[in-house]
C-alpha positions in Angstrom: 0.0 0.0 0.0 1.2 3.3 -0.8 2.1 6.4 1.0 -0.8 8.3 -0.7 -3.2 5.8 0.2 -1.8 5.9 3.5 -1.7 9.2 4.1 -5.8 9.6 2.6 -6.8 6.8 5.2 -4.5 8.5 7.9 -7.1 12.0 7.7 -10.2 9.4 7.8 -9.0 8.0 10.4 -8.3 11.6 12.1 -11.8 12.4 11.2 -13.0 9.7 13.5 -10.9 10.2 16.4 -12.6 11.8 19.2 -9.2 12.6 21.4 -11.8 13.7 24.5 -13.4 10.6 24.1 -10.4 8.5 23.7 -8.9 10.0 27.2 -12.0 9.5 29.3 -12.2 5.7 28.2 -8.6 5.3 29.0 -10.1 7.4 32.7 -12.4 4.9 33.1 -10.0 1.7 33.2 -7.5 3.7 35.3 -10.3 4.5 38.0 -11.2 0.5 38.3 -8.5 -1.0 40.7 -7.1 -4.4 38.7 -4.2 -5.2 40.7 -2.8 -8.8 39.7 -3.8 -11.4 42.0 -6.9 -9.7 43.7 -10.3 -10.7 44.1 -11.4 -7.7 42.3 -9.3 -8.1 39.2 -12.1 -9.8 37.5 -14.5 -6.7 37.6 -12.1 -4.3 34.4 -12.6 -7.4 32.2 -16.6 -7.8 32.9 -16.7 -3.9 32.0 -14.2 -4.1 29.1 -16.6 -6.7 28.0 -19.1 -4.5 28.1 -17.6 -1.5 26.3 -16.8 -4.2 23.4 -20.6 -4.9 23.3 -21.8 -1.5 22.9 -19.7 -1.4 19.9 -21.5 -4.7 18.5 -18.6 -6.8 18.9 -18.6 -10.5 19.0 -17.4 -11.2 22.2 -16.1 -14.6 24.2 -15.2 -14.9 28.1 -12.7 -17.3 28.8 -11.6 -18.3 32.7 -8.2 -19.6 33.7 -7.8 -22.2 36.2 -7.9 -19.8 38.6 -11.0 -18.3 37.8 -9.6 -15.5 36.0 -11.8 -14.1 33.0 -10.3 -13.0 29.8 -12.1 -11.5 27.0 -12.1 -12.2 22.8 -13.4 -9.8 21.0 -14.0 -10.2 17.4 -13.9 -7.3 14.3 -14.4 -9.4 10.9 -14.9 -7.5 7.5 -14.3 -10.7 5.5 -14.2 -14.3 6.5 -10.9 -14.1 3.5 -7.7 -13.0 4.3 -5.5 -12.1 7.1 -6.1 -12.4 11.0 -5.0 -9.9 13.5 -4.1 -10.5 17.0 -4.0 -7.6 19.3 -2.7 -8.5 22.7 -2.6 -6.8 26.2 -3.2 -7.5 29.5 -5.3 -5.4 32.3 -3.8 -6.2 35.3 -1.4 -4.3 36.9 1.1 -4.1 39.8 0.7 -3.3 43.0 0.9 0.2 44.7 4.1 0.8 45.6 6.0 4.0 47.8 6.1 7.5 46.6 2.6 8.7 45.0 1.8 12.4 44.9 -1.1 11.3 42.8 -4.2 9.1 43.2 -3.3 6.0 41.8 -6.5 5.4 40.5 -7.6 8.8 39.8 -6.4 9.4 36.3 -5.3 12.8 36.9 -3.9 14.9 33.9 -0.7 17.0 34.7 1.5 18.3 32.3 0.0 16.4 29.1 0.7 13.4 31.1 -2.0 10.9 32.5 -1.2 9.3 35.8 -2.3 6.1 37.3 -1.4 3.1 38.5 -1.0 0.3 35.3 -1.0 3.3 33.0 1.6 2.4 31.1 1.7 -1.3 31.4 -0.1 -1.4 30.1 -3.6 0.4 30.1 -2.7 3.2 28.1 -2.2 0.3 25.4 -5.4 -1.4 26.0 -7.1 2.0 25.7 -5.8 2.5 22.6 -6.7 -0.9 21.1 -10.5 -0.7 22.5 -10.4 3.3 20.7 -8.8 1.7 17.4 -11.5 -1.0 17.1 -14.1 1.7 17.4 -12.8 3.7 14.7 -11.5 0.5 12.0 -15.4 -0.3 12.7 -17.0 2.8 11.4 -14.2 2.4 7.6 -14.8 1.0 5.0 -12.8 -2.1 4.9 -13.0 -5.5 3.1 -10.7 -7.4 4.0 -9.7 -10.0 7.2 -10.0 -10.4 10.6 -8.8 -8.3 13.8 -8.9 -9.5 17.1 -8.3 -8.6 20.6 -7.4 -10.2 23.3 -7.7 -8.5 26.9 -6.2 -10.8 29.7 -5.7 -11.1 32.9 -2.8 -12.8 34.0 0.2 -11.3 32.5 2.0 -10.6 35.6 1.5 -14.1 36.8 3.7 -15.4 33.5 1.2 -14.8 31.0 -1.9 -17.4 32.1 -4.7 -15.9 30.7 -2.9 -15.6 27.0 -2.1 -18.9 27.7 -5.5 -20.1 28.0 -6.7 -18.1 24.9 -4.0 -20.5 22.7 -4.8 -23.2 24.7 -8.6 -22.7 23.6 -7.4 -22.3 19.8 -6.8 -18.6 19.4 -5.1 -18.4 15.7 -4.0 -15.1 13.6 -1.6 -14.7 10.9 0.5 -11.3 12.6 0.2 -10.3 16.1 0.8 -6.7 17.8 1.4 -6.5 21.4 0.8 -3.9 23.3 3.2 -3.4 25.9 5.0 -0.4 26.8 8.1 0.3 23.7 7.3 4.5 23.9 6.1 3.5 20.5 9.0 1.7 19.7 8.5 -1.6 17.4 10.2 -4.5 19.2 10.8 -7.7 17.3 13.7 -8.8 20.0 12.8 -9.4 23.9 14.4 -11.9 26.6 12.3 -14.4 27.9 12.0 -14.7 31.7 11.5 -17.3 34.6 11.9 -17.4 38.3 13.7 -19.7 40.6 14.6 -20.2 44.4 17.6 -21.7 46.1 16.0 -22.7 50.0 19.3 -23.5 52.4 18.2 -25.4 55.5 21.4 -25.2 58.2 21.0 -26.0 61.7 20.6 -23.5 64.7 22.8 -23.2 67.8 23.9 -20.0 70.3 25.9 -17.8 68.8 28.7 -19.3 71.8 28.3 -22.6 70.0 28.3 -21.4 66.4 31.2 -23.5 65.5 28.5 -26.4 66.0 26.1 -24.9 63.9 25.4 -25.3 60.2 24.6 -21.4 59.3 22.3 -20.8 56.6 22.9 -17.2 55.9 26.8 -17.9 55.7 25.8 -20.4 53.0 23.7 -18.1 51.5 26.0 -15.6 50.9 28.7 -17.9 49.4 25.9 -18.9 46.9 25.4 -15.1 45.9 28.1 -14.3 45.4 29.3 -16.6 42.7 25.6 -16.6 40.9 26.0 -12.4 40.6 29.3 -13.0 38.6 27.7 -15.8 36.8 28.0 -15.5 32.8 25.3 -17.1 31.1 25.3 -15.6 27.6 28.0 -17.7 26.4 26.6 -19.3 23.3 25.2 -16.2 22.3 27.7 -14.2 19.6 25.5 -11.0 19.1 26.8 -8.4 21.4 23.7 -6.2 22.2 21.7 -10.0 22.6 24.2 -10.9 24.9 23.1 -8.0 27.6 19.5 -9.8 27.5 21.0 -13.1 29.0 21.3 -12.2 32.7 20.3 -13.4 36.2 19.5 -11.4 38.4 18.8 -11.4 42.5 15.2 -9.7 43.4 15.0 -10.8 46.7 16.6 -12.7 50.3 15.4 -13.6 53.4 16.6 -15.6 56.4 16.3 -16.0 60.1 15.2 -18.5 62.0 12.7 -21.5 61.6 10.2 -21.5 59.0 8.6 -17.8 59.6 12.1 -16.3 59.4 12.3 -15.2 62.8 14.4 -11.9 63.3 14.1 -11.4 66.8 16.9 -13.8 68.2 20.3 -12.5 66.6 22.4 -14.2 68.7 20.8 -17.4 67.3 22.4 -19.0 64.1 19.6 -18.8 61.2 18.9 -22.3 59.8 16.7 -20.9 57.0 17.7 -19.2 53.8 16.3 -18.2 50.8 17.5 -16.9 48.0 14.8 -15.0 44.8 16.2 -14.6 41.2 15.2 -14.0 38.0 16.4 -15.5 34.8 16.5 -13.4 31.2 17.3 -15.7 28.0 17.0 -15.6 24.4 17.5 -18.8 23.4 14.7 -21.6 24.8 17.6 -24.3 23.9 20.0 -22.5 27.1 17.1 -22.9 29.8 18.8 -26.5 30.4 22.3 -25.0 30.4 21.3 -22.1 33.0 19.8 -24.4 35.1 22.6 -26.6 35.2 25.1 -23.7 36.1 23.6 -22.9 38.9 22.8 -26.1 40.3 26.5 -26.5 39.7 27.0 -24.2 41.8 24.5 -25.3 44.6 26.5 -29.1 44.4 29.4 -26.9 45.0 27.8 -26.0 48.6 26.0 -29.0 49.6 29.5 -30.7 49.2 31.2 -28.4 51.3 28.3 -28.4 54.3 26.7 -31.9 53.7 24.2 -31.6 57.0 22.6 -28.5 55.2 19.9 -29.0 52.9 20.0 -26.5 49.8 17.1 -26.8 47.3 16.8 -25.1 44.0 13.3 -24.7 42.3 12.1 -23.0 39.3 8.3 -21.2 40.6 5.9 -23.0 39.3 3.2 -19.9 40.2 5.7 -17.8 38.0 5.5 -19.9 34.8 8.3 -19.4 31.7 7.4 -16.3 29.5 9.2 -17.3 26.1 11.7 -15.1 24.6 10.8 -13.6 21.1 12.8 -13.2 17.7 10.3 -12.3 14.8 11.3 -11.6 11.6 9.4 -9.0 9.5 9.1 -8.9 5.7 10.4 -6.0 3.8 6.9 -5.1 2.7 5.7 -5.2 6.9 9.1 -2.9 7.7 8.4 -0.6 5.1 4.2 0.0 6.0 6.1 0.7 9.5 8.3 3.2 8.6 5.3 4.9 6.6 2.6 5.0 9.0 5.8 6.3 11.6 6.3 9.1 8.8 3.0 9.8 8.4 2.1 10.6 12.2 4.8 10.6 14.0 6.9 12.4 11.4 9.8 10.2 11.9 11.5 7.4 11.1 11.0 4.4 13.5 13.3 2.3 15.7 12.6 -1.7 15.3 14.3 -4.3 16.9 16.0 -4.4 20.3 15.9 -1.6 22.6 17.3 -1.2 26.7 15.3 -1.3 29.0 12.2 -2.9 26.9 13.6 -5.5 25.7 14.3 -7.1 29.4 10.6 -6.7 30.0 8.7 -10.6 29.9 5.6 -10.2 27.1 2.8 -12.3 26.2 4.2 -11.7 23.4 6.6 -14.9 23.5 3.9 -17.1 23.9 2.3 -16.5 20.7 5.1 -16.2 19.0 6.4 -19.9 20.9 2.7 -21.7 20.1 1.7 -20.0 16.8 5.1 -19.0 14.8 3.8 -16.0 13.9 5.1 -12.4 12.6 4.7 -9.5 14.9 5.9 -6.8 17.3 6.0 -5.5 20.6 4.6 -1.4 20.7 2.4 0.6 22.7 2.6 4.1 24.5 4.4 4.3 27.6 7.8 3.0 28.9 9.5 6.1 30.0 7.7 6.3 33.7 7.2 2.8 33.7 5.9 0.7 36.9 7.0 3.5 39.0 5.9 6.5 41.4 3.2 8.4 39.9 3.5 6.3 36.9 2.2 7.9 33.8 1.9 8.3 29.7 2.1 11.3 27.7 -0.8 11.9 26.1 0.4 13.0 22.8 2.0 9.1 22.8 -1.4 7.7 23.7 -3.2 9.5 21.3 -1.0 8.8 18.0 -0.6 5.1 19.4 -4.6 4.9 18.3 -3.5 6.2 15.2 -0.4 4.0 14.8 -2.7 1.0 15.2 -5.6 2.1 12.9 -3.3 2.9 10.0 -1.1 -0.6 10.4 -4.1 -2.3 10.9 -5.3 -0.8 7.5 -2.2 -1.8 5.6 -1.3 -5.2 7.2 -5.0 -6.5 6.4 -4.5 -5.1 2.5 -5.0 -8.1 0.4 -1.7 -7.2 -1.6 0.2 -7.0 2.0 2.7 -9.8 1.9 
């Protein structure tokens, strides 16, 4: 498709777009409170559901194993040629320290929303819901889009999951996690693991007795924060998306920690990290480095007990590398042109491309073309988090006009 054609489908789509509009629907899903792993959450996918219907979209509710509801939501203009999949998620983090704003009260400062999940990735999913509405009302004949809102994401993508589980198929995807409008085609996947050390307590005056877990602990820490596991990979800037990295420790005493004995020897360690990779093939190998390590230390202390455990309530979110036709990287830079009035960026960007995605899961079940873009990024699961609204608003019109040209029969 042309740049002419482009740019006259680019001012319908302009003639469409009520920005007021657009920014109180993307109000109303900041103002619901969706934090992951609630009881709540499922309430911003009943009403997303019903926004959906008052457009006259065909809509499916799926639940997770866990009861958690995702939504389909269905925009055909002909049962012949390409399927879209737009993919986001709803729920968000938790509150954190360090809000001067309401973090559900969508306040606008400085051409910037604020609100908790803004950018990750409501500001997204607002966009998506205001791009349906407007690709409804054009005159197109050809394919199939559909989004997907899930719930989930934050727990290693279940509810997407369950959508390819229940035989969700498209032929391109587009998800909508925060790039700042970047198109991604390169991101690390990500898992989680443990390493428990039981040791065995005594007084500090017979601590020569005692098996200590923190000491143990601590040995263990150190040599998995100089561990290199990015090895087989010969791309430099890939490289720097093979890491593992420490979120958390804890230890004490017993099984609840205990704090409030320090002249006790702890007998309980554990240790929280997190795992990014690009190649599923190295899982093994990781794994096998740091368990390497942990043999290393049950040798050395043989009455300990050190156990290592990949979370199973933190499941593997799959790494992607898509590869876009010319004709797909060339519609990009066009539509970028045409409202953004700049060339794009496309591939592998610092810091997105260390975030985990849903995106790796379509990409790992389906084999499909696609990238990672949506508004936000920048102030990113953070204090006062928040999306510029000139980025929200030309997001919409990103996804309208690439819609437009990736569903064009002669798009390849």
């Amino acid at each position: 498709m042309n740049i002419k054609i482009l740019n006259n489908y680019a001012k319908e789509i302009e003639s469409h777009l009520d920005e007021n509009d657009a920014i109180n629907t993307l109000k109303s899903i900041i103002q619901i409170d969706s934090r992951t792993n609630t009881k709540d959450e499922n309430r911003i996918i009943e009403y997303w559901e019903s926004r959906y219907s008052e457009l006259g979209f065909e809509n499916k509710l799926h639940q997770t194993n866990d009861k958690r509801l995702n939504l389909v939501s269905n925009l055909e203009f002909s049962d012949k040629g390409k399927t879209i999949i737009f993919n986001g998620h709803l729920d968000t983090n938790h509150i954190g320290s360090g809000w001067t704003t309401d973090p559900f009260g969508a306040e606008i400062r400085n051409n910037h929303i604020y609100g908790l999940g803004v950018s990750n990735m409501k500001a997204s999913m607002a966009a998506m819901y205001t791009s349906a509405k407007i690709l409804k009302k054009m005159d197109l004949h050809h394919g199939k889009i559909i989004f997907t809102s899930v719930l989930g994401e934050l727990q290693g993508g279940v509810g997407t999951k369950e959508l390819l589980r229940k035989g969700l198929k498209g032929d391109f995807f587009i998800n909508g996690e925060p790039t700042d409008l970047n198109f991604m085609t390169i991101h690390a996947g990500t898992y989680s693991f443990t390493i428990n050390v039981i040791g065995e307590t005594r007084h500090l005056s017979k601590r020569d007795e005692a098996i200590d877990a923190t000491i143990i602990m601590n040995k263990i820490l150190n040599e998995i924060q100089i561990l290199d596991i990015s090895k087989t990979i010969k791309d430099l800037d890939e490289k720097k998306l093979n890491i593992v990295h420490i979120g958390a420790v804890k230890s004490g005493l017993g099984e609840s920690f205990s704090v409030d004995r320090p002249p006790q020897i702890s007998d309980n360690a554990i240790i929280y990290g997190s795992v990014r990779f690009t190649n599923f093939n190295d899982i093994e190998s990781i794994n096998n480095q740091i368990e390497k390590i942990i043999e290393k230390y049950q040798k050395l202390y043989t009455s300990a007990k050190i156990k290592f455990n990949i979370q199973s309530n933190n499941p593997i979110m799959p790494p992607i590398k898509t590869k876009l036709s010319t004709q797909t990287l060339e519609l990009i830079t066009i539509t970028n042109q045409i409202i953004k009035k700049e060339d794009p960026r496309i591939g592998q960007f610092s810091p997105y491309s260390l975030y985990g995605t849903d995106a790796g899961h379509i990409v790992n079940k389906l084999n499909i073309p696609g990238f990672v873009m949506g508004s936000g990024g920048k102030y990113n699961t953070q204090p006062d988090e928040r999306v510029s609204l000139e980025d929200y608003i030309n997001n919409i019109k990103l996804y309208c006009l690439l819609s437009i040209g990736l569903l064009d029969k002669n798009h390849v």
